[in-house]
Residue, then its C-alpha position, 0 to 999 in steps of 0.5 A: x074481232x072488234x064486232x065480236x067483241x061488241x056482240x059478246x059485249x051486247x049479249x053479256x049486257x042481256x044476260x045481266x042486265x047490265x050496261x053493254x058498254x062496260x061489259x065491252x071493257x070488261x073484255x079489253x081487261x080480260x084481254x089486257x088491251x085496255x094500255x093500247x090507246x091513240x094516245x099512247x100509240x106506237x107501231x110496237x103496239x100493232x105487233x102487241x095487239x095482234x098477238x093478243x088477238x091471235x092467242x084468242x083466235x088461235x085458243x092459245x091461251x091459257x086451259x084456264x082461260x087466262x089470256x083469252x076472253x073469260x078468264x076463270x079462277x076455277x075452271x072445270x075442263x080445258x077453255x081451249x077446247x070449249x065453245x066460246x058461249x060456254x067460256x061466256x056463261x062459265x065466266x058469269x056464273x064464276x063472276x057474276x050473279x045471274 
């Protein structure tokens, strides 16, 4: 999952010009994963994270896209049963100028 996410990241960055690096927490956001840090870790946070992760894996999320990785605000079709690169460009064309 995590060299997912880095490549989502890299090529949300090429599409927009903008830094890779904040595209990934961009992500950790949309995932509600970013309160999961080693600071604050607990065994409660392994079972929290991979049900997180399994929502995505599983596309139980949300039909708008809540809870899985590109959220939209207006979604045209059922995001559980589109392709991820089309979740991605949906969500930059909603959120982003490109």
């Amino acid at each position: 999952m995590l060299e997912m996410l880095v490549a989502l990241s890299r090529r949300l960055g090429f599409q927009t010009g903008e830094d890779s690096f904040e595209w990934f927490w961009v992500l950790a956001d949309n995932l509600e994963l970013r309160p999961y840090v080693d600071e604050t870790f607990s065994e409660d946070f392994n079972v929290d994270v991979d049900l997180i992760l399994d929502q995505v894996i599983d596309r139980t999320y949300g039909p708008d896209g809540r809870g899985g990785l590109f959220p939209l605000k207006y979604p045209a079709a059922d995001q559980t049963t589109i392709e991820i690169w089309y979740q991605m460009a949906a969500y930059l064309m909603e959120n982003h100028a490109i």
